[in-house]
N, C-alpha and C positions, 0 to 999 in steps of 0.2 A: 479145755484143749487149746495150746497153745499155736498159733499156724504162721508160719513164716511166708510171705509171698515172695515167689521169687518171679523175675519180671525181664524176659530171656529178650535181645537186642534186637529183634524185630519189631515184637512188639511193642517196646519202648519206643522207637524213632517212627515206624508205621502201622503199627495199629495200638497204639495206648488204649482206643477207649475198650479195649479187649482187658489190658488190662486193672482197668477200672473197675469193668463187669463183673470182674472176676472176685474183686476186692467188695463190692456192694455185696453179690452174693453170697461169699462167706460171710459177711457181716449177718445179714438177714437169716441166716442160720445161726446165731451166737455164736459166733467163735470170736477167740481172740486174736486179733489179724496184725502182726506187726510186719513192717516192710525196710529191713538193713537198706540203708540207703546208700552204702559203701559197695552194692555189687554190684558186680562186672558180669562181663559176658563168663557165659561156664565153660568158654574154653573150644568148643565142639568145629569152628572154624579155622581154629591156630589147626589143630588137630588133623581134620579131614586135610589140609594141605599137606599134611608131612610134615609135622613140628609138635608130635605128639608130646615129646621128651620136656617141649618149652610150654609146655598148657600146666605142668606141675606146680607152678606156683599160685596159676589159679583156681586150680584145684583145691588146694592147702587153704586160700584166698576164701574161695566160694564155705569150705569145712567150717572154718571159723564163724565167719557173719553170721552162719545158720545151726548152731551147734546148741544152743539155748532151747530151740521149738521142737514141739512133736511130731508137727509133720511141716515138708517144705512144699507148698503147693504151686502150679505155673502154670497156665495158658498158651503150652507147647508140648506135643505129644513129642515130639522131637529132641526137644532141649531137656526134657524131664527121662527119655528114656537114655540121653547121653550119660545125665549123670548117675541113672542107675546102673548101668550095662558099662559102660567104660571107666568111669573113676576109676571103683575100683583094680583094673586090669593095669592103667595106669602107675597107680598107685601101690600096686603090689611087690610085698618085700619089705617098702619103705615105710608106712604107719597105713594102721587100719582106717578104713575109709567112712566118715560116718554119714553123710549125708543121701550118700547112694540107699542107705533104709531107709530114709525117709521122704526121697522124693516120689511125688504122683502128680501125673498130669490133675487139672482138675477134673474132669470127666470121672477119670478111677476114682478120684477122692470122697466125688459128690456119687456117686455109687458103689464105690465097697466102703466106704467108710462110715461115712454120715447115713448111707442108704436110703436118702431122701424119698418121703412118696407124694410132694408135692413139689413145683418150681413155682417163680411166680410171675414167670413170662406170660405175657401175651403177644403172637405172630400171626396174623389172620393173614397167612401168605402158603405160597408152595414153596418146598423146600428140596436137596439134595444134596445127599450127605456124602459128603468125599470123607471114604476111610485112609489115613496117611498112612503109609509106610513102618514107621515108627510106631505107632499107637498100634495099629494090626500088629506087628508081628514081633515086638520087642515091650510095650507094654498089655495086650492083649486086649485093647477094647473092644474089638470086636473079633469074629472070626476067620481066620486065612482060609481063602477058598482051598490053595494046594494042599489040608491036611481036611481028612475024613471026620470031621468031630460035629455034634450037635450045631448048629449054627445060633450065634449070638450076636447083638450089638448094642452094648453099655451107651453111645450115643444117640441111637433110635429110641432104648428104653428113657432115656429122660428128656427127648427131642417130646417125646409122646405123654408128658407131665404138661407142654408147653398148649395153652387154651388157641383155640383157633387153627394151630397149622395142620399142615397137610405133606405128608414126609414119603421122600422116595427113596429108591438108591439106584443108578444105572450099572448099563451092565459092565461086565466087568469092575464090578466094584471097588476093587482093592488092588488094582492094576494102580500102578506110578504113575504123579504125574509129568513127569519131567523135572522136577526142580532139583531135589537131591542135594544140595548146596554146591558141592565146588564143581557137583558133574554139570551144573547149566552153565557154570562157565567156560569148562572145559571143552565140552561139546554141546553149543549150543544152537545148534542147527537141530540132531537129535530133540533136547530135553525140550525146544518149540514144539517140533513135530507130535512129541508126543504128550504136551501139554492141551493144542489144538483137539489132537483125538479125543482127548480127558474129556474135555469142556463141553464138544460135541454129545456126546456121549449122557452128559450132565442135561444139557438141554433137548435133548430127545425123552426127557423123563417130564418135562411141560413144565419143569419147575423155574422162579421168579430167580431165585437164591440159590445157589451153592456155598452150605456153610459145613465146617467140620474144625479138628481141633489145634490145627496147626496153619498160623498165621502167612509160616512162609512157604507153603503150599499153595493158601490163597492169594498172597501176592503174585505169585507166578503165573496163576491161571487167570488173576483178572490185568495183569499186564498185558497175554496174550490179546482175554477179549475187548481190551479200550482198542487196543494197535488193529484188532481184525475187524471192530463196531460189531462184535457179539454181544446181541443183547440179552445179557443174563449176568445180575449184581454177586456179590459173594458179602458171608460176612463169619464171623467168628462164630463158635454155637455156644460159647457162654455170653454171649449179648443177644443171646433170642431168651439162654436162659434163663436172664437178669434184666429183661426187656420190661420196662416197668417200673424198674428201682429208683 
């Protein structure tokens, strides 16, 4: 199995070693992990501004460098469900879209793919898992509370492979946390407001760490807690899962 990492602009400039994890871990499964070193942002910020029409080249751009591998793997529930769910809509009319099949956060990967029944994390800490936006409800890692369906969570299932920890979820689980990309900038009195509640909410569950799968979720909310001296760290949950490597 061939796997393309792709390695979304966040976590490139502030959290690399996410991206790392990411990279050790698929190794430590055998995979073949190649990393196009020609790519660029997938586009998802030109976009949210109103410049959807001008992301098309990097759309085309992103198509190419990954058109080789079987699956495209990322360390962003956010950036991985942009180019599932939007590419193609983008792209419609003008050539068919190939990379939207094959992108998966790694979370999906490393659970419906590989269907791993070991990690080889070790976390002897508490933990609490922010469901993002994106992962909830566009690529399905866990369950959206607003629909009546069995309750699941693809993050908790492999957070609970990981030796030592101790995993929670607060309430309102899958409520936003403010960040949204262009909406903290636009209104950023709101996406504060409602990041503060997040984190509250996170630390009312006794836990050390709030990790989950989308980077710039956690930057948002550990902006708030440096600026408020909330004490409670965040980190990625594929570096608890590859915690060890």
């Amino acid at each position: 199995m061939k796997v393309g990492l792709f390695v979304p602009c966040y976590v490139d400039a502030l959290y690399p070693e996410a991206g790392v994890a990411t990279y050790k871990l698929l190794k430590h499964y055998g995979l073949d992990v190649g990393y196009p070193e020609k790519q660029t942002c997938c586009g998802q910020p030109m976009a949210n501004a109103g410049f959807q029409e001008k992301s098309e080249k990097v759309i085309e751009t992103f198509d190419e460098l990954f058109k080789d591998y079987d699956y495209i793997v990322a360390p962003s529930a956010s950036c991985a469900a942009y180019v599932k769910v939007y590419y193609p809509k983008i792209l419609e009319g003008k050539h068919e879209c190939i990379s939207s099949k094959k992108i998966m956060d790694v979370v999906e990967f490393l659970h419906d793919v590989l269907k791993v029944d070991h990690v080889p994390g070790k976390f002897p800490h508490v933990v609490s898992v922010h469901n993002s936006c994106h992962g909830v409800r566009e690529l399905g890692l866990s369950s959206p509370s607003e629909r009546h369906i069995k309750p699941f969570n693809k993050i908790i299932d492999l957070l609970n492979m990981v030796e030592g920890i101790t995993i929670h979820e607060p309430e309102r689980k899958d409520e936003c946390c403010g960040f949204g990309g262009m909406f903290s900038i636009e209104e950023p009195a709101v996406s504060t407001r409602m990041g503060e509640d997040k984190i509250k909410r996170h630390m009312a569950t006794g836990a050390e760490y709030v990790t989950g799968p989308d980077s710039s979720c956690l930057m948002h909310m550990a902006g708030i807690a440096k600026k408020e001296k909330m004490p409670i760290k965040f980190i990625h949950v594929v570096q608890i899962l590859a915690a060890g490597l």
